[in-house]
C-alpha distance (Angstrom), angle and dihedral (degrees) to the residues before:
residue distance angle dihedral
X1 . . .
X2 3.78 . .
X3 4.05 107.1 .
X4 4.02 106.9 173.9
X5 3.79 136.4 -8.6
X6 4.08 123.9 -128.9
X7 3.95 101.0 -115.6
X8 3.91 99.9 170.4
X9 4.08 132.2 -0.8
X10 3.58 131.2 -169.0
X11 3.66 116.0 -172.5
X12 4.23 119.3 -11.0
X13 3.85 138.2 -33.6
X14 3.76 134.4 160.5
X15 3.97 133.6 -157.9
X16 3.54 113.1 -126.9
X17 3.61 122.7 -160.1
X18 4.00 126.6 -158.0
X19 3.99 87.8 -92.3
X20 3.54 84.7 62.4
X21 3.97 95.3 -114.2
X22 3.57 117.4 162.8
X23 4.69 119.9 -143.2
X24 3.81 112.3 172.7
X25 3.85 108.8 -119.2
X26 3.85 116.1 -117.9
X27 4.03 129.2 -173.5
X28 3.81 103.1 -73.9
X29 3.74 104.9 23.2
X30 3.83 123.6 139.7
X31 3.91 123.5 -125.6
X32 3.51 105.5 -146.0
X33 4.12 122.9 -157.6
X34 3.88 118.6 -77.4
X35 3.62 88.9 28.7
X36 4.08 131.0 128.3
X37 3.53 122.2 -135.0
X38 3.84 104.8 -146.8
X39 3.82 117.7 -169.4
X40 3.74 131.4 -165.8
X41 3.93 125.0 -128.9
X42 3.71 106.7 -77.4
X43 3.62 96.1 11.0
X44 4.21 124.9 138.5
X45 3.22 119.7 -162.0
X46 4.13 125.8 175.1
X47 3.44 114.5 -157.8
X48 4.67 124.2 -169.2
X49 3.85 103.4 -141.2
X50 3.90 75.6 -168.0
X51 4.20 88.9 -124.8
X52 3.84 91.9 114.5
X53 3.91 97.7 -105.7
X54 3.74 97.3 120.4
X55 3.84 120.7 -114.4
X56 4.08 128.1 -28.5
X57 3.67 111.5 -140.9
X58 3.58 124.5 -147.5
X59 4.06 121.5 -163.4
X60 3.47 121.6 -153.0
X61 3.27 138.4 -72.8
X62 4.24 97.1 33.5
X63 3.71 137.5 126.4
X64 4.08 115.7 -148.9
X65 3.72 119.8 171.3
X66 3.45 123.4 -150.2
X67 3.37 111.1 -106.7
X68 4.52 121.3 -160.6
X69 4.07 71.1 -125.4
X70 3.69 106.2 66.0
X71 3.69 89.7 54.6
X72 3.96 123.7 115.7
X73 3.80 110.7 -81.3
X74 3.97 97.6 -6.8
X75 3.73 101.8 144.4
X76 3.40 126.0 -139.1
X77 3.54 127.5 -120.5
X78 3.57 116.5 -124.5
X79 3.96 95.1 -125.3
X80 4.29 86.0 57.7
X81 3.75 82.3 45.9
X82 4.14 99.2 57.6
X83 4.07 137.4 32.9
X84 3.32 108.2 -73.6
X85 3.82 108.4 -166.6
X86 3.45 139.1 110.9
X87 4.22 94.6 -151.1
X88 3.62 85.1 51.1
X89 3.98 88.5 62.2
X90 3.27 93.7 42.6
X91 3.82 94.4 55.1
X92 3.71 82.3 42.8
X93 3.92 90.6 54.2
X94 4.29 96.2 50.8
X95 4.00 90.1 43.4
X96 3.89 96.6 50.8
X97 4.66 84.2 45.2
X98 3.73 81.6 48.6
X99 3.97 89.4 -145.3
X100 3.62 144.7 108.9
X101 3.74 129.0 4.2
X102 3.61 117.8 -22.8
X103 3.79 96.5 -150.8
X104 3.98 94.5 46.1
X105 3.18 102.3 96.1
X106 3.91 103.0 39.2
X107 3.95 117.0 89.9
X108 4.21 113.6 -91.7
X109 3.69 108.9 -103.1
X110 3.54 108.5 -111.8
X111 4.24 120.7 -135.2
X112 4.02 127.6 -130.9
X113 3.90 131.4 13.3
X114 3.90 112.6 32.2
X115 3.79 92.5 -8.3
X116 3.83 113.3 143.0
X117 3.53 94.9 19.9
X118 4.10 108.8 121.6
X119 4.27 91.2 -162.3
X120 3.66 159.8 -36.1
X121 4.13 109.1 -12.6
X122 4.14 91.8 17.8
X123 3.53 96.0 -75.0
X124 3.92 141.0 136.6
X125 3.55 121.5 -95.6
X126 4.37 85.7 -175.3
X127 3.63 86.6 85.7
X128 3.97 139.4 2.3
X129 4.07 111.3 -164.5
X130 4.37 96.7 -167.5
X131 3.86 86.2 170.3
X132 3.86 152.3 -61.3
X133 3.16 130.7 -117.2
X134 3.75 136.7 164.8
X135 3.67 122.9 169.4
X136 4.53 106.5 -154.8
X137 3.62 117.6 -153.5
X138 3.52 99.5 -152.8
X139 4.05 90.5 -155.9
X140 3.89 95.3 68.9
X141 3.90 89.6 58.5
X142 3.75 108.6 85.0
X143 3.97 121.9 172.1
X144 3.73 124.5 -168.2
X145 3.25 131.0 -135.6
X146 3.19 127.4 -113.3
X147 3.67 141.2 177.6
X148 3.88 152.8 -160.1
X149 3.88 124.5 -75.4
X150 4.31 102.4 -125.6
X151 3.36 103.8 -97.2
X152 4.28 120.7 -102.2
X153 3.61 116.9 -121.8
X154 3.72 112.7 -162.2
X155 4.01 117.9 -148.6
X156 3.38 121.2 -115.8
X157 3.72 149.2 111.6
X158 3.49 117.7 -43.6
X159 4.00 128.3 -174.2
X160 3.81 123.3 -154.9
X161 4.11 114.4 -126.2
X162 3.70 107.6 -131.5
X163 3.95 99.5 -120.1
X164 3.69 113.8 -148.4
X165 3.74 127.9 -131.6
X166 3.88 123.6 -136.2
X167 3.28 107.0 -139.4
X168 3.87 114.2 -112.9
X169 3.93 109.4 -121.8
X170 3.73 110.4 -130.0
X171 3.71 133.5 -135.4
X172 4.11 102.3 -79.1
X173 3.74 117.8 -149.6
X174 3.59 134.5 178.3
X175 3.85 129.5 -174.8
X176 4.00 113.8 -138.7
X177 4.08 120.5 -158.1
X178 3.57 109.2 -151.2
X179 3.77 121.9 -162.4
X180 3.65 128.5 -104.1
X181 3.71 87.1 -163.5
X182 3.89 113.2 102.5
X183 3.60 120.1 -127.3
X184 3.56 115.7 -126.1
X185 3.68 129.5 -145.7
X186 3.69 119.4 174.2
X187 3.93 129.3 -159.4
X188 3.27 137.2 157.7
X189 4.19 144.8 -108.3
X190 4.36 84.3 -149.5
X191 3.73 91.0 49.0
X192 3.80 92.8 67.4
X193 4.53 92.0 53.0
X194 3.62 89.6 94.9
X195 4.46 105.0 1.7
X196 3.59 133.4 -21.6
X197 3.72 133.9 -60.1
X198 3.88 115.8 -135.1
X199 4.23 134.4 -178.1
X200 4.10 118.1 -178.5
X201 4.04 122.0 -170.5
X202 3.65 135.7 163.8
X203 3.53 121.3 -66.8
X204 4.04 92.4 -174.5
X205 3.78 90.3 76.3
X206 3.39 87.0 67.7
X207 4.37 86.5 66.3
X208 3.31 131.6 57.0
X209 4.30 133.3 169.2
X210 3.45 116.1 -123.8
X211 3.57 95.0 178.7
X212 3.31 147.9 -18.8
X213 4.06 141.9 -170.8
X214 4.03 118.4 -159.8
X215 3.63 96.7 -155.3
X216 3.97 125.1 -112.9
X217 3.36 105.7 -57.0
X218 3.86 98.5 62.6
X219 3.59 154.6 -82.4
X220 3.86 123.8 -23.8
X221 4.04 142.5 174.0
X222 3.55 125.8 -117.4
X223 3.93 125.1 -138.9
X224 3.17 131.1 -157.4
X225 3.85 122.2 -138.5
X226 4.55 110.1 -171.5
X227 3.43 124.4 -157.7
X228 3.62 146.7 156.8
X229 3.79 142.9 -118.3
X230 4.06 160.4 148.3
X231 3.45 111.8 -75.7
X232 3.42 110.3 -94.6
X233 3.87 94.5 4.7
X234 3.97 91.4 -75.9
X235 3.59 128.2 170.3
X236 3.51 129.8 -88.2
X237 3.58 122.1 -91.0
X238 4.04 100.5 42.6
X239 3.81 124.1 156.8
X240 3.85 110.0 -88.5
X241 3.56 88.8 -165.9
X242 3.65 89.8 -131.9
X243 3.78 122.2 108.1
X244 4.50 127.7 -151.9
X245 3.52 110.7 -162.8
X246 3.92 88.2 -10.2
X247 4.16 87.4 -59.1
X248 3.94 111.6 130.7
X249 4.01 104.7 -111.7
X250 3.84 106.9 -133.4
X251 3.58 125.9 -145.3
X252 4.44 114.9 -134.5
X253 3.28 123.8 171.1
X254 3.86 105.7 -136.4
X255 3.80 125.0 -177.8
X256 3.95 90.5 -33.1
X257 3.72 88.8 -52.3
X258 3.98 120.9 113.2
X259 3.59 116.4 -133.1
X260 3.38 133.5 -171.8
X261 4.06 122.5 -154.7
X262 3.43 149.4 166.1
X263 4.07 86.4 -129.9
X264 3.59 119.2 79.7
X265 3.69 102.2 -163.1
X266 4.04 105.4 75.5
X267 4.01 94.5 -146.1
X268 4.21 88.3 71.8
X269 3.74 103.3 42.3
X270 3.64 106.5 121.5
X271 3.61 137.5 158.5
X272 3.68 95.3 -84.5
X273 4.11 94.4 59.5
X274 3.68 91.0 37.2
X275 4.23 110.9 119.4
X276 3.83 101.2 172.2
X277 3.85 131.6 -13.9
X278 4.56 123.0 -153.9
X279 3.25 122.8 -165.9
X280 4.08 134.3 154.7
X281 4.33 130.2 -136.1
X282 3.42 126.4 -138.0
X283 3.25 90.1 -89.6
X284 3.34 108.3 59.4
X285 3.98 98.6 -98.1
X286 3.73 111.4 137.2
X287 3.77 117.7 -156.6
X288 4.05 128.3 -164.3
X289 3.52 115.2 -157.5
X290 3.83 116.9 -174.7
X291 4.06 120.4 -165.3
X292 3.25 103.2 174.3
X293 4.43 140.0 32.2
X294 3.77 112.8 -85.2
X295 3.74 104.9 -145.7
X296 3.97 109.3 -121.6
X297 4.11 137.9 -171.8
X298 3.84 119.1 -95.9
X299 3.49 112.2 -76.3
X300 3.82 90.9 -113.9
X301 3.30 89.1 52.8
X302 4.15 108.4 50.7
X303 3.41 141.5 -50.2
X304 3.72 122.3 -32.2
């Protein structure tokens, strides 16, 4: 007799009938009566027992047989239903007299072989669960509503707690003079024979604060933060308009650091095509470092 239909599985479980034959369970399959559903550890699977009660979900890791009970509209007796035991109305008996020894009257439990088993197949005979099932009709469930009493105030003295204000930060400006005066750096062509020639200076010179306003909440410091960049933030590999060896020197930004090269594409300047390199501290200090000659006009005819 068919007991319960596999609706959904996640994971593995097996059918076992009484010879103790093992067939993997798939979406659809049909549980028939005297079988054991077997399930594996972390399994699910939901199972329709076709009596209109929505799915049963089994975990993993469980063994239910398929009782004649479990199927659609098998009634239950009424001696399946209730206790059925004659020790359990005995115990009833001496706790509703509220004397003597509650185990007195109840049959010694016996030690080795069979003992603790309550009937056929090791089970328990104190009580048989077949199965529960309540069907709630929402509509005969009615709740009132209720609600809250005003609340009481009770006249007294009060006192007012001063609330304090944060104070609302204004807008802070500051107004920054910068220098028209160049900064000069010199190096030179000789320096480069058998190394490179350097010269640093300060580039905060070149800055100064006019004035400044904090805001409305109060006094606070400036800091200055220096560094450097293309003229108006323009890609790498521009025209220097400088010449080594009468090879355009490129400009590339690199990692905050101005180089100048005889490469235009930034991804193969290396030390060997490097002509000068700029590049600013913390501090302010600005450093030129030049690597290679710079090729310059005659001296009668400009600067070189």
């Amino acid at each position: 007799m068919p007991i319960a239909t596999v609706i959904a599985i996640i994971g593995q479980a097996w059918a076992r009938d009484a010879d103790g034959n093992l067939r993997e369970l798939s979406v659809g399959d049909i549980l028939q009566e005297g079988e054991t559903l077997v399930t594996a550890d972390n399994a699910r699977v939901e199972l329709d027992f076709g009596d209109n009660t929505g799915p049963t979900v089994i975990s993993g890791a469980q063994q239910i047989v398929m009782a004649p009970e479990l199927a659609a509209g098998q009634e239950v007796a009424a001696e399946d239903a209730s206790v059925q035991d004659a020790g359990l109305e005995a115990l009833l008996t001496a706790i509703d007299q509220g004397s003597g020894d509650l185990l007195e009257g109840l049959d010694a439990t016996a030690a080795g072989g069979d003992a603790g088993a309550g009937g056929p197949g090791d089970g328990h005979d104190f009580v048989r669960l077949v199965r529960i099932v309540e069907n709630l009709d929402p509509l005969t469930f009615q709740f009132g509503q209720t609600s809250l009493d005003e609340p009481t105030f009770i006249e007294g003295q009060t006192e007012e707690v001063p609330v304090e204000e944060e104070p609302v930060d204004g807008q802070p400006s500051i107004d920054i003079n910068i220098s028209s005066q160049p900064i000069v750096l010199i190096t030179g062509d000789v320096d480069t024979i058998e190394g490179a020639g350097s010269d640093s200076t300060s580039f905060t010179v070149g800055f100064q604060v006019d004035s400044s306003d904090y805001g409305s909440d109060g006094a606070g410091s400036i800091t200055w933060q220096y560094s450097l960049g293309l003229v108006s933030g323009g890609p790498n590999g521009v025209d220097s308009g400088l010449t080594s060896g009468d090879d355009t020197i490129y400009l590339h930004d690199i990692d905050g650091t101005i180089v100048g090269s005889t490469e235009q594409t930034t991804a193969i300047v290396n030390d060997g095509n490097t002509v000068f390199t700029i590049d600013v501290d913390a501090g302010g200090v600005v450093t030129l470092t030049q690597l290679q000659p710079i090729d310059h006009d005659l001296s009668t005819s400009g600067d070189f």
